[in-house]
C-alpha positions in Angstrom: -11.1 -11.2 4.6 -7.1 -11.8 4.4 -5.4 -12.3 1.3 -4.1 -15.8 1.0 -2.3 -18.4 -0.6 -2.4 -17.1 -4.5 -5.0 -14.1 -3.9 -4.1 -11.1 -5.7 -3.2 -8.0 -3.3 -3.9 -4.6 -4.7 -1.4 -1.7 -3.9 -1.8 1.7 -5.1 0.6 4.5 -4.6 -0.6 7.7 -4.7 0.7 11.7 -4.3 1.5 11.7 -0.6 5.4 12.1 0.2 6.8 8.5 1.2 6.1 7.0 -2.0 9.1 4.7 -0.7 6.8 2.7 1.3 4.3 1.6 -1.5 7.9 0.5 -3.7 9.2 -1.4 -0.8 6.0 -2.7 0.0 5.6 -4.0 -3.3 9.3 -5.2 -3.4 8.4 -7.4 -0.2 5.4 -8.6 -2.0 6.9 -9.8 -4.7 9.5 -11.4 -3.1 6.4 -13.5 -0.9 5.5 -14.7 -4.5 2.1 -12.6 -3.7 0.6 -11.6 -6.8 0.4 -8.1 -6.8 -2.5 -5.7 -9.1 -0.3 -2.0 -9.3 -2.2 1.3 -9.3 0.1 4.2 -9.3 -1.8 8.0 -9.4 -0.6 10.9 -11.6 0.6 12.6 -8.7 2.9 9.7 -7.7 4.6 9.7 -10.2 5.7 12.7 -9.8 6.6 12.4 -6.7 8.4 8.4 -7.7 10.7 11.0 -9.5 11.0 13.8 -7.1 11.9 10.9 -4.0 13.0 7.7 -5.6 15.4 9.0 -8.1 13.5 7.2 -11.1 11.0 8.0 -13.7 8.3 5.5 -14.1 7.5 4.8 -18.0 4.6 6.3 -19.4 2.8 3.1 -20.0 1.5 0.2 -17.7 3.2 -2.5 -19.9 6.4 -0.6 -19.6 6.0 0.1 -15.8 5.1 -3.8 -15.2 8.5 -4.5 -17.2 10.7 -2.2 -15.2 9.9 -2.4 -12.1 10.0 -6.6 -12.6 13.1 -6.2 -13.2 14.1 -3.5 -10.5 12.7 -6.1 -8.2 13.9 -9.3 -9.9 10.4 -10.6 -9.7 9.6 -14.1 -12.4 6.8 -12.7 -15.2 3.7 -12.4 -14.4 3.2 -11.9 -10.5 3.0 -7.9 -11.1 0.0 -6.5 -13.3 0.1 -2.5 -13.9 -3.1 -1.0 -14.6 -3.9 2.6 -16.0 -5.4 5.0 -13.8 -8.5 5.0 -16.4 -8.2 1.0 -16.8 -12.0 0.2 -15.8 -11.7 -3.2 -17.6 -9.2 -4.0 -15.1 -10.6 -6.6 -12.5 -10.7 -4.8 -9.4 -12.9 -2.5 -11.3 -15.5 -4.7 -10.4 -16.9 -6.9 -7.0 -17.2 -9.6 -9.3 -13.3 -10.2 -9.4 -12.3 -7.9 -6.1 -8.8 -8.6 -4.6 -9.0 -10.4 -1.3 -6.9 -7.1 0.2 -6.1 -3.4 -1.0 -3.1 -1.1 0.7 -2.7 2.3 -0.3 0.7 3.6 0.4 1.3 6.4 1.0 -2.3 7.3 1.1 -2.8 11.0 0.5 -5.3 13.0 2.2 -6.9 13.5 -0.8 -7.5 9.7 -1.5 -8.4 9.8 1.9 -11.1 11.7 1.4 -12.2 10.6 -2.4 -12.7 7.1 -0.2 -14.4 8.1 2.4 -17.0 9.9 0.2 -17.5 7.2 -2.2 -16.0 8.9 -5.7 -14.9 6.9 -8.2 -12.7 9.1 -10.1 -10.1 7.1 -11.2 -9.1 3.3 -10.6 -7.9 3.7 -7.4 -11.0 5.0 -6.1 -13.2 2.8 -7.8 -10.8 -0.2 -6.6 -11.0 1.0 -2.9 -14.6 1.4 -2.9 -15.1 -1.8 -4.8 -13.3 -3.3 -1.7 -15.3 -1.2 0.9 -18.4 -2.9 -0.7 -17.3 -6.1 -0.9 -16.7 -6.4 2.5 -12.8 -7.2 2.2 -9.5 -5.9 3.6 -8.5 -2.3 3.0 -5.2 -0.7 4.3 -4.6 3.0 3.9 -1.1 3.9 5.0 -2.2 7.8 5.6 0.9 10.0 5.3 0.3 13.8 6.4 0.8 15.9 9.4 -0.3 17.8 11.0 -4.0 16.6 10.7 -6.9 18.7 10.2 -10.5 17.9 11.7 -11.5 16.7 8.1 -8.5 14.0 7.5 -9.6 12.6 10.9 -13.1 13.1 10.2 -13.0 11.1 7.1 -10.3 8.2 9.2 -13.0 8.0 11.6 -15.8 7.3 9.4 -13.3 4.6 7.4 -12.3 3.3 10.4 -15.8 2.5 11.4 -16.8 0.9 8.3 -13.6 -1.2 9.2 -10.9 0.1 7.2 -7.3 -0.1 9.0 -5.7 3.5 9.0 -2.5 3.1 9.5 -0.7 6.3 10.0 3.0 6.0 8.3 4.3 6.8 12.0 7.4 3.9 13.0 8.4 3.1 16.2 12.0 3.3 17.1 12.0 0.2 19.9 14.3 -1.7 17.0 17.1 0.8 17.0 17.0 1.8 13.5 20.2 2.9 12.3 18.9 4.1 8.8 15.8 6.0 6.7 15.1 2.3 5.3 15.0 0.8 8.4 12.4 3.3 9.1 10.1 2.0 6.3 10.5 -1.3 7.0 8.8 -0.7 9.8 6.2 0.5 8.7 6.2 -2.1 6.0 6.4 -4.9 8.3 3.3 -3.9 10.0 1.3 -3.8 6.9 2.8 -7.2 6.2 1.3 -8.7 9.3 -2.0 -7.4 8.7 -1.9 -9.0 5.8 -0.6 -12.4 6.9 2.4 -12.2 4.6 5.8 -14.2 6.6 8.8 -11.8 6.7 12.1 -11.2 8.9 12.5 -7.7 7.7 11.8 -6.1 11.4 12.3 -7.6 14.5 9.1 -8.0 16.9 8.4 -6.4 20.8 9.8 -8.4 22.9 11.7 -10.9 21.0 15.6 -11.7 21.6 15.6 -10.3 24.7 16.6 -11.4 27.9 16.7 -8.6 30.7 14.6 -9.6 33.0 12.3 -6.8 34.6 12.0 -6.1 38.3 
């Protein structure tokens, strides 16, 4: 199942390095007019400080407000819940968001998934997603990999889970860090059948023909 139309996505950030990708992801989201449920783990947080040059406020209402406004999006596309938030809807299969991404996904998020805890909202929203038989992203971000990480991918992967190492190609010729992430960005974008121009596709404006 694809998110579509006026479907909530659900994007969690968690303690992996690259916490850029979740906050551009989300920026690009916005900017769709997708409706967006935010889930952001202790861990990035701290690391939303250490690589964005930010701090997030302490609260979800205050976190929904700024980061509204760091993306210009109108009120009320962007809802913030706590990590403890269980009376938050994707908390429950009876309300579950038509998608999930987690970017960056750490390994250890990786493997709270792939074992079924529930520790926090952004394990019970994953797995709430894994049972309802809808779209789960995990934009994995660690290297190298040990024989657990892909272990646990593996068994995701079967279950139907996209793992989507945060790995961008270079065929686009990008000239900056950003145009990096939009790669990676744009991929997750497709997969989720959200329209965007931010990365040029294989093939396309070229003319040489090939002997």
């Amino acid at each position: 199942m694809v998110a579509s139309g006026n479907d909530p996505i659900a994007l969690a950030i968690t303690g992996a390095s690259g916490c850029t990708y979740g906050l551009r992801l989300l920026e690009c989201l916005l900017q769709s007019g997708k409706r967006v449920y935010l889930m952001i783990s202790k861990a990035a947080q701290v690391v939303i400080s250490l690589e964005a040059g930010f701090t997030l406020p302490t609260t979800p209402s205050a976190t929904e407000a700024m980061l509204c406004a760091r993306f210009q999006a109108p009120s009320g596309l962007l809802r913030v819940f706590g990590r403890e938030q269980w009376t938050a809807p994707v908390a429950s299969g009876s309300s579950a968001p038509a998608a999930m991404v987690i970017a960056p996904c750490s390994t250890g998020t990786l493997s709270a998934i792939a074992c079924g805890a529930s520790n926090n909202l952004v394990e019970r929203a994953a797995d709430v997603v894994l049972k309802e038989r809808r779209q789960l992203i995990l934009l994995v971000r660690e290297t190298p990999l040990s024989s657990i990480h892909l272990d646990n991918m593996l068994k995701l992967s079967r279950l139907g889970v996209v793992i989507m190492p945060a790995s961008p190609g270079f065929y686009h010729h990008p000239q900056s860090v950003s145009e990096l992430v939009d790669f990676m960005v744009a991929r997750v974008l497709d997969h989720l059948a959200v329209e965007h121009s931010i990365v040029g596709r294989w093939g396309y404006g070229s003319e040489e023909e090939v002997h």
